[in-house]
C-alpha positions, -999 to +999 in steps of 0.1 A: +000+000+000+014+034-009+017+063+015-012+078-008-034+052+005-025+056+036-038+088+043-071+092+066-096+113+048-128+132+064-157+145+051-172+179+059-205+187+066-230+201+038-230+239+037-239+268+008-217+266-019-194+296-023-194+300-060-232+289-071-265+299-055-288+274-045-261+247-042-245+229-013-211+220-006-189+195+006-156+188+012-129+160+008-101+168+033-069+152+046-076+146+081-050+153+105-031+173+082+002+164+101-004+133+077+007+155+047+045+168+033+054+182+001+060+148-017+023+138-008+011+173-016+021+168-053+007+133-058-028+147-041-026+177-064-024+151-093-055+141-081-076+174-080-069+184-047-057+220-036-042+236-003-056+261+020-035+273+051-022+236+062-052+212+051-055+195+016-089+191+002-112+189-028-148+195-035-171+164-031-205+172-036-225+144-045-253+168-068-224+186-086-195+184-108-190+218-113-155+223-097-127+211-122-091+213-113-074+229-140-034+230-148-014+243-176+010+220-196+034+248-200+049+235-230+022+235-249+004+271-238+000+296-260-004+333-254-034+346-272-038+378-286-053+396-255-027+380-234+006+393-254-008+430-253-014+422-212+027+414-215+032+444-238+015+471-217+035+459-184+067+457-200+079+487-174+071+463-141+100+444-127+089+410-118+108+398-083+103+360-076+115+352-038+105+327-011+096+346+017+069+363+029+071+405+033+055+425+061+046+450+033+022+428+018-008+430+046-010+466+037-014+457+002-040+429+007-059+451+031-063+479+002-075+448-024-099+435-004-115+466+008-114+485-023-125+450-048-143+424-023-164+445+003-191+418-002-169+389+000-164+364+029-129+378+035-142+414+041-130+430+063-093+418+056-069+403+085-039+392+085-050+354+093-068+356+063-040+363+045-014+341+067-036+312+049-021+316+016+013+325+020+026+298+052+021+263+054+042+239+076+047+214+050+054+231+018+078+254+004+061+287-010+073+314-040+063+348-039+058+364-077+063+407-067+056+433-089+068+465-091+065+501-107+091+519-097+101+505-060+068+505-054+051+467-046+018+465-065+010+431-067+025+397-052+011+365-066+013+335-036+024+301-055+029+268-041+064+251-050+059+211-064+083+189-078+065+187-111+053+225-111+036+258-097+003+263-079-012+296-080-025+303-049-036+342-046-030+370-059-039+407-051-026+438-063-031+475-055-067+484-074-051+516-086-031+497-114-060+474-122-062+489-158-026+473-165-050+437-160-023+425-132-046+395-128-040+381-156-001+397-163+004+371-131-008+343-140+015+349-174+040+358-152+037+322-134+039+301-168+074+321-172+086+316-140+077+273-141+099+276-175+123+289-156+125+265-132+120+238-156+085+231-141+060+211-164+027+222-150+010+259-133-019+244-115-046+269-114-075+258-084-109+249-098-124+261-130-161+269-126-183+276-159-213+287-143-193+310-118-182+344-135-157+353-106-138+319-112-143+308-151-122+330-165-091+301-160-101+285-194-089+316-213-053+299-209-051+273-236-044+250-241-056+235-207-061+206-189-093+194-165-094+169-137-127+151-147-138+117-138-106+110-119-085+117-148-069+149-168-084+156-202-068+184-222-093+210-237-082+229-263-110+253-270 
């Protein structure tokens, strides 16, 4: 039996779905997560699951499908049109990859959530919120800065695996939000796993009925977690 197998799994109780109204939600979830280290972490992510703070878990609801993990082959993607002018039009922001967490990004966050997600469940922002994404006992952690000028305006949280990249968060001061730094990031990420000679960015769940979290299959060509297996869509 393989460590895999040996991992005790838990099921959380039925609750409103984030991302879809009138739905419920359930969670798969590694259960103690002291169970759990990066080498596990990777084969679990193979297997649709995602982090949050230090637990593992993936949707299981038994009504719904919606949730689809979705990863990037990064050999294969290609930029579309829309996504070389995002590169063009932030050609003047330096790009800082480093593996440790700055006190200057709470300030930051604070500013995007108040300013973009007053209705959200992480309104108003605090620092455990944040302390979520960017520590985890078992997993190393990158930190993707941006900069105009010396100034920080946007840090994109990604997990380190052996086969690739996980984005995690991002946020970014709302002033620049015309530059699309959303998107420049995620760009940004595929660069940085060919730089470390990463095959896949993992991306979270891809939800076509959710506007706030579909936009993931604008990076083609893509792959989906469905059935228990990945299946690349091209279109």
């Amino acid at each position: 039996m393989s460590e895999l197998e040996q991992l005790t799994l838990g099921l959380t109780q039925a609750g409103d779905c984030s991302y879809l109204p009138r739905e419920s939600e359930r969670l798969l979830v590694v259960y103690p997560n002291q169970q759990i280290n990066s080498y596990l972490y990777q084969q679990l992510m193979e297997r649709g699951f995602r982090r949050g703070g230090n637990d593992a878990y993936r949707p299981h609801c038994e009504q719904c499908k919606a949730c689809q993990s979705i990863r990037i082959k990064v050999d294969d993607f290609k930029a579309s049109k829309s996504q070389k002018r995002v590169i063009s039009k932030n050609k003047s922001i330096r790009i800082k990859w480093v593996t440790s967490p700055s006190q200057d990004y709470f300030p930051l966050y604070s500013k995007y959530i108040s300013l973009r997600h007053q209705t959200g469940s992480m309104y108003p922002p605090q620092i455990s919120a944040l302390e979520t994404f960017t520590q985890c006992d078992w997993l190393n952690i990158g930190f993707l800065e941006s900069y105009v000028d010396d100034k920080l305006i946007g840090v994109a949280v990604t997990d380190i695996l052996g086969n690739g990249l996980s984005a995690v968060y991002t946020f970014f001061d709302p002033e620049f939000e015309h530059l699309s730094l959303g998107k420049f990031h995620i760009l940004k990420q595929v660069a940085q796993c060919k730089q470390l000679n990463l095959e896949y960015l993992y991306l979270g769940f891809q939800i076509d009925d959710c506007n706030a979290m579909n936009y993931k299959q604008q990076y083609r060509p893509n792959e989906r977690f469905i059935d228990n297996r990945w299946i690349k869509y091209k279109n």
